[in-house]
N, C-alpha and C positions, 0 to 999 in steps of 0.2 A: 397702107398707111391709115384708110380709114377705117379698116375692122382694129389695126392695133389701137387707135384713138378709144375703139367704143369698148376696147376691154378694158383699158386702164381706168372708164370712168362708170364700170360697174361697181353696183352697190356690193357691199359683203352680205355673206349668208345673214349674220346676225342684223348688217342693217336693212336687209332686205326685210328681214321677220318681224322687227319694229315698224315697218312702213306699213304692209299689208295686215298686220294684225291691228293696228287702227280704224277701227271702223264706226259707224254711225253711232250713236251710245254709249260705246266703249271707247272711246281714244287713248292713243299710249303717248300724248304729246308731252313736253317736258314745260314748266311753268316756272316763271321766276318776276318775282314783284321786288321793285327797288323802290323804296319810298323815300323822298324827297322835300324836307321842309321846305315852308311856301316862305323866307323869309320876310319879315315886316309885312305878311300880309299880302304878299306879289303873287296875285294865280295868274297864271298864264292864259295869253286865250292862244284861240287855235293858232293863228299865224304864228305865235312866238312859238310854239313847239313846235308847229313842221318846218321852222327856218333853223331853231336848232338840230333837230334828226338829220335834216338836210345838211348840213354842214359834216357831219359827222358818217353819211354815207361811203363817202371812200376809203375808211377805215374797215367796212366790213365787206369789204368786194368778193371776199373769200365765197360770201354767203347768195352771190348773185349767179343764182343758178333754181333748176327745178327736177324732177323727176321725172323720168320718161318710160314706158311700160313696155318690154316685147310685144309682138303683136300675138296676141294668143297668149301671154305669158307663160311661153316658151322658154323664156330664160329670163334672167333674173333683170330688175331694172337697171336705170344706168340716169348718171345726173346730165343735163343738157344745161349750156349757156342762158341766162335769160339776162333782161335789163333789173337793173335794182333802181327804183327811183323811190324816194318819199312817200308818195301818195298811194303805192302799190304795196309797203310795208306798214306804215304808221297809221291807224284810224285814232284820232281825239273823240272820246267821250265825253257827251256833255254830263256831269254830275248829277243827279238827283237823292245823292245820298245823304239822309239826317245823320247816320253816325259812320262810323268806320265799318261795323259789322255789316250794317246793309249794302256798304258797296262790296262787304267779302260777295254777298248773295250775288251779286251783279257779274263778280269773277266767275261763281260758282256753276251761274247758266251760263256761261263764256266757255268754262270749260270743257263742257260737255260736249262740244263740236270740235272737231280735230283741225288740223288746217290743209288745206288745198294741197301737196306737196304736188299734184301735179302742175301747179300755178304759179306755188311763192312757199318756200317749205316753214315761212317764219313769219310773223307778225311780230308787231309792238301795238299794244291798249294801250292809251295813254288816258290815264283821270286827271285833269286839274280839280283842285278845291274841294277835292276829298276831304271831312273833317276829321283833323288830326285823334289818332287812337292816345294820345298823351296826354293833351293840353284843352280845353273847353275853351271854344271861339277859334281857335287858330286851326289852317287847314293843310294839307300836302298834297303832293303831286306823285299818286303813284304810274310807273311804266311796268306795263305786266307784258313780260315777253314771253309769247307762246313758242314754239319751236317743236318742229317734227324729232323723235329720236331716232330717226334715219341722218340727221344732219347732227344733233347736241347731244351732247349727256350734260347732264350736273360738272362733270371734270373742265368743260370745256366753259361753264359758266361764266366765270373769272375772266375768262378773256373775251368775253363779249361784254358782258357790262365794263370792263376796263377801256373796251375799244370805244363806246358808246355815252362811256361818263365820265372819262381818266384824264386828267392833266396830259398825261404824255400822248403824243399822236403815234398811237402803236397800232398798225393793222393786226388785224385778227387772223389767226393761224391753227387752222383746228387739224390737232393730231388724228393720222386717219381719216380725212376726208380726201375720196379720189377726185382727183383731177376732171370737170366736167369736159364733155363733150366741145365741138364747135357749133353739130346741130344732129338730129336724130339719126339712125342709121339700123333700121326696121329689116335691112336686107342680113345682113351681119347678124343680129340679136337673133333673127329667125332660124339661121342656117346652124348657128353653135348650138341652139337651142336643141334640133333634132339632132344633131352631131350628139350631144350628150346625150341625149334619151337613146342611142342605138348602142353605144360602147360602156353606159352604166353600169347596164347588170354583171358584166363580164367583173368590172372591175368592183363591183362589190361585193359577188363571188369571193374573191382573191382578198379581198380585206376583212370581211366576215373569217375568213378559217385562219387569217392572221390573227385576228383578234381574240380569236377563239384558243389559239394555241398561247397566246400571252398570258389569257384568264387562268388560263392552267399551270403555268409554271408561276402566277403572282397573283393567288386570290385574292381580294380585296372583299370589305366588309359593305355592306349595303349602306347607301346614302340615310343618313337621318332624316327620321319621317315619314321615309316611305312604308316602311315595316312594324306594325305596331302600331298605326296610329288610330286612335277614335275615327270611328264610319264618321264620313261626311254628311251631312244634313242633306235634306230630300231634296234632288234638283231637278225635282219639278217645278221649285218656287223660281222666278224669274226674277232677278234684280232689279231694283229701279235704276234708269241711266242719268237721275239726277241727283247732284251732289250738293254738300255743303263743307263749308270751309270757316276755320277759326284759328286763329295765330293768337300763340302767346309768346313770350318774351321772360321765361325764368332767368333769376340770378346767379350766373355759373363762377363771381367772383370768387368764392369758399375755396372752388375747385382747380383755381392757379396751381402749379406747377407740383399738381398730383401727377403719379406714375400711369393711371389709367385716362384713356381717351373719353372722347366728350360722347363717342358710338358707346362705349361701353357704359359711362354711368348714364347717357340719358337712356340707351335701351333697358335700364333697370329701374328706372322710374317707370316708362313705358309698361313694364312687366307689374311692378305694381300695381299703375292706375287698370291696367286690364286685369288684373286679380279682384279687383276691387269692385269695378264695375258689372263683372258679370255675378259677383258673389253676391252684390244688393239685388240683383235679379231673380236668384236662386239657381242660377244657369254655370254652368261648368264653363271653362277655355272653352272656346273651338277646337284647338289644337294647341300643343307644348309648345310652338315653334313660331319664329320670326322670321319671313324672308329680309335678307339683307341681302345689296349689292358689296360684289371684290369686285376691286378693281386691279386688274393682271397686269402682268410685267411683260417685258419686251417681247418674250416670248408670242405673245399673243397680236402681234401686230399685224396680223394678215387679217384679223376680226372687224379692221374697219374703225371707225370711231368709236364702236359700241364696245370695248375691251372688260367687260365688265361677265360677271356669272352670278346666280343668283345661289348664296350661301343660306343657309339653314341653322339658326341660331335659339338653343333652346331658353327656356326664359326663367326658368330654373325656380317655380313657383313653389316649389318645396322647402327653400331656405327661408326662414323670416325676417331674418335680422337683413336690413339692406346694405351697410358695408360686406357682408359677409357674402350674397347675393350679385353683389356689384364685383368682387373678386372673379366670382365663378362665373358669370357671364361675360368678363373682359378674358381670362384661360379658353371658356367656350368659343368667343370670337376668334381667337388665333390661331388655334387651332381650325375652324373652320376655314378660314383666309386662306392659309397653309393648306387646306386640304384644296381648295378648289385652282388654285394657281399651282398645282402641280403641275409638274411636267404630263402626267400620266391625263389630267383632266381635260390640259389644252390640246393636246395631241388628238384627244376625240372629239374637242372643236372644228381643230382642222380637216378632219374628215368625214364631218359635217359635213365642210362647204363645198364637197365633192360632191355631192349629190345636187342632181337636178330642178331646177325651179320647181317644174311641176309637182313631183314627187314630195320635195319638200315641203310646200305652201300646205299641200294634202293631208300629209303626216302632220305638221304645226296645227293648222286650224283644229283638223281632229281633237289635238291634247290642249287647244287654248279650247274647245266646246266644253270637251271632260273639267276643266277645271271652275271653268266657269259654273257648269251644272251641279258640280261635286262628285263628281263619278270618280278621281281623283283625292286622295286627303288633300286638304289644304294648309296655310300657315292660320296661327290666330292673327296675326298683323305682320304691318312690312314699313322698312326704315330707311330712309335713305340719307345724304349727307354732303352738303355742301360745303366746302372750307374755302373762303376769298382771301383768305390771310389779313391778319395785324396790321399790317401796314396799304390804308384803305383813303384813299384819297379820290373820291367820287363826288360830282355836284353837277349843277347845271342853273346855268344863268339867273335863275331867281329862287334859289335854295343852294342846301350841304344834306349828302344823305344822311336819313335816321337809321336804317336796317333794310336789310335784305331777307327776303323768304321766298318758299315756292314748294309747287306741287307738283309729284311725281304721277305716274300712272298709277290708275287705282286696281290693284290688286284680285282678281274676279275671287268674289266671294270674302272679300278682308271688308270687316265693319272698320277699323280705324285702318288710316295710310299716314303715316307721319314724317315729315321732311325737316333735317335742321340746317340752320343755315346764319353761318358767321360770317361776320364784316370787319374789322377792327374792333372793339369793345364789344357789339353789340352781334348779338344772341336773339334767335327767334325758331321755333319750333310751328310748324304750320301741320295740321289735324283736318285731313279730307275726310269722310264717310259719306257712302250714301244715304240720300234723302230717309224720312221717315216713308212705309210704307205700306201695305195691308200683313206682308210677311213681319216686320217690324214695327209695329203702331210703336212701341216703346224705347227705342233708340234714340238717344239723348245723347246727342255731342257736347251740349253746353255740359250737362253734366261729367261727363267722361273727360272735358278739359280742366272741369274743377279740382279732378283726383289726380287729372297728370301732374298739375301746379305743384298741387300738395307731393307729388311722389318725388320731383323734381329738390323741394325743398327738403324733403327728409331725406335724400340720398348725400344730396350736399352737407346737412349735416351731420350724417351716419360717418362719412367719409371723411370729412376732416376733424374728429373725435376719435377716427381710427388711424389718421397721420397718413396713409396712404397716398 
């Protein structure tokens, strides 16, 4: 009974690779700001915000739980029971911020540290009296919820801020997350541990000439980007692990109830402002290519929470015309989606997850160093996408939300990371890069959010002058 308990509430391969690839500098935490008007003036002090969290704690009971390590990481972790209280989730910051931008700076070295998952896999920042990014004098109350991607994706968004801000008292239910533990079991995780590292090889012998016999009877063509791409930049230069952050808020009303997705035309602003910005520079793309997340279908349910793969989306810097652009990049994305939710591509997920902590962790870090270094091609930026639907009914005792946004993990070696993120009406695009620095003196985000604005708006009008 107790080794079945400790299988069922092991991590998956994928969400295992999100946990341990988190590390000091580098974190892959998932980030999401819900901002909150201060109505009449009502900022909260502490008490009134940890009585409300508190209230609202047994709607995410789902989330009370922690990570627990093989001893030797032997085998892959596994989630354990913990207490969920208040004060172990929720820190209120006190304010010090003259405008909205300086407290983005305040999220910015926030985000740089990952969170504990051996502890508490999730925090809530709570800012009262933030001054509002809208109105001159009036302030908001943003809640920046950090979250390990061992426990959240972006998909699972919606039902945490629903659980934690929604009219309805709906517990939180996140697809893919196993069943934790009762309490540690070190003896169990040790023994399957070496259990698999002795009958491994046998069985990847046997799947290797499987696979190998597949390839032959059904060549497939090389993943885009890997083949052909411009040498990666020297990676001897070392990244800075500090970041900065800037949210805008374009007007996507033009683009009601066009045939293309809000992925496709803002990644073709996207694709602009980054044509744009490196051409004032005199500097070519890094790369043709945008990592995007798919998000996979049933089929992929053994992946855990994280059901997602990273697509390859070209940014098609050869068309001018941006309706024209915006066409060919929404064809590109379907195809790409379609390519990566194959049958063909999940099926060599799942046999991924055959393989051994050890071996895995080895092999991953290996290719998360190469990419980070450049020894690997890279993408020139990466995109991600939140949708909370239309119908958005969020608040809290002394306000009604204004928008929602948030930051994905930042990309090793991507100057811009861009996340969009809808609420009812309101639309927000949030722009991570990192800091300026001696490899960079010249990287200018405010600047590079000026051209997305503009690309933004010219896509919008491109598009609805071409009725699409």
């Amino acid at each position: 009974m107790l080794f079945r308990e400790w299988r069922s509430a092991r991590l998956s391969w994928v969400d295992a690779g999100n946990y341990f690839q988190s590390i000091p500098g580098r974190p892959t935490d998932w980030w999401s700001f819900a901002v909150f008007a201060e109505d009449r003036g009502r900022t909260p002090d502490r008490e009134s915000v940890l009585s409300f969290f508190d209230s609202r704690m047994h709607l995410v009971s789902a989330l009370a739980r922690r990570i627990a390590d093989a001893p030797g990481s032997l085998d892959y972790p596994y989630w354990v029971k913990t207490d969920l209280t208040v004060d172990e989730v929720v820190t209120v910051h006190e304010t010090r911020s003259s405008t909205f931008e300086d407290w983005l700076e305040s999220v910015a070295r926030l985000s740089a540290d990952g969170v504990d998952a051996g502890r508490c896999p999730w925090q809530v920042h709570v800012f009262p009296g933030v001054p509002d990014p809208d109105e001159a004098g009036a302030t908001v109350t943003v809640a920046a919820i950090q979250a390990s991607h061992a426990m959240l994706v972006g998909s699972s968004a919606r039902g945490l801020l629903e659980a934690l801000f929604g009219e309805a008292d709906r517990p939180l239910e996140v697809d893919g997350l196993a069943p934790p533990a009762d309490t540690t079991h070190p003896v169990a995780a040790t023994l399957h541990g070496i259990l698999r590292l002795v009958i491994w090889p046998v069985l990847a012998l046997v799947g290797l000439v499987r696979a190998n016999l597949e390839a032959r009877r059904h060549p497939q063509d090389p993943l885009p980007g890997m083949l052909g791409s411009d040498s990666a930049p020297d990676g001897s230069v070392p990244q800075t692990s500090r970041r900065v952050i800037r949210i805008l808020r374009p007007d996507l009303s033009a683009l009601a109830g066009r045939s293309w997705t809000v992925t496709a035309l803002g990644l073709t602003a996207v694709s602009l402002a980054m044509e744009r910005y490196y051409r004032e520079r005199g500097q070519a793309l890094p790369s043709e290519y945008a990592a995007v997340p798919v998000a996979l279908g049933e089929s992929a349910a053994g992946l855990g929470v994280n059901r997602v793969a990273g697509g390859l989306v070209p940014l098609h810097v050869e068309i001018p015309e941006p309706a024209q652009r915006a066409a060919t990049i929404a064809d590109s994305l379907a195809r790409e989606r379609a390519r990566v939710d194959s049958s063909g591509s999940i099926d060599a997920m799942h046999r991924t997850g055959a393989t051994p902590y050890p071996v895995y962790r080895r092999v991953a870090r290996a290719l998360a160093h190469a990419l980070a270094s450049g020894t690997v091609p890279g993408v020139a930026t990466a995109l991600s996408s939140v949708n909370c639907g239309a119908d958005v009914r969020w608040t809290v005792p002394w306000g009604h939300l204004k928008f929602i946004a948030g930051v994905q993990a930042l990309v090793p070696r991507v100057d811009f990371m861009h996340t969009f993120a809808r609420a009812g009406d309101a639309f927000a695009v949030t722009v991570m890069a990192p800091a300026r620095d001696d490899a960079h003196p010249d990287r200018d985000i405010d600047r590079y959010v000026e051209l997305l604005d503009e690309g933004f708006a010219e896509v919008s009008a491109a598009v609805s002058r071409a009725g699409k």
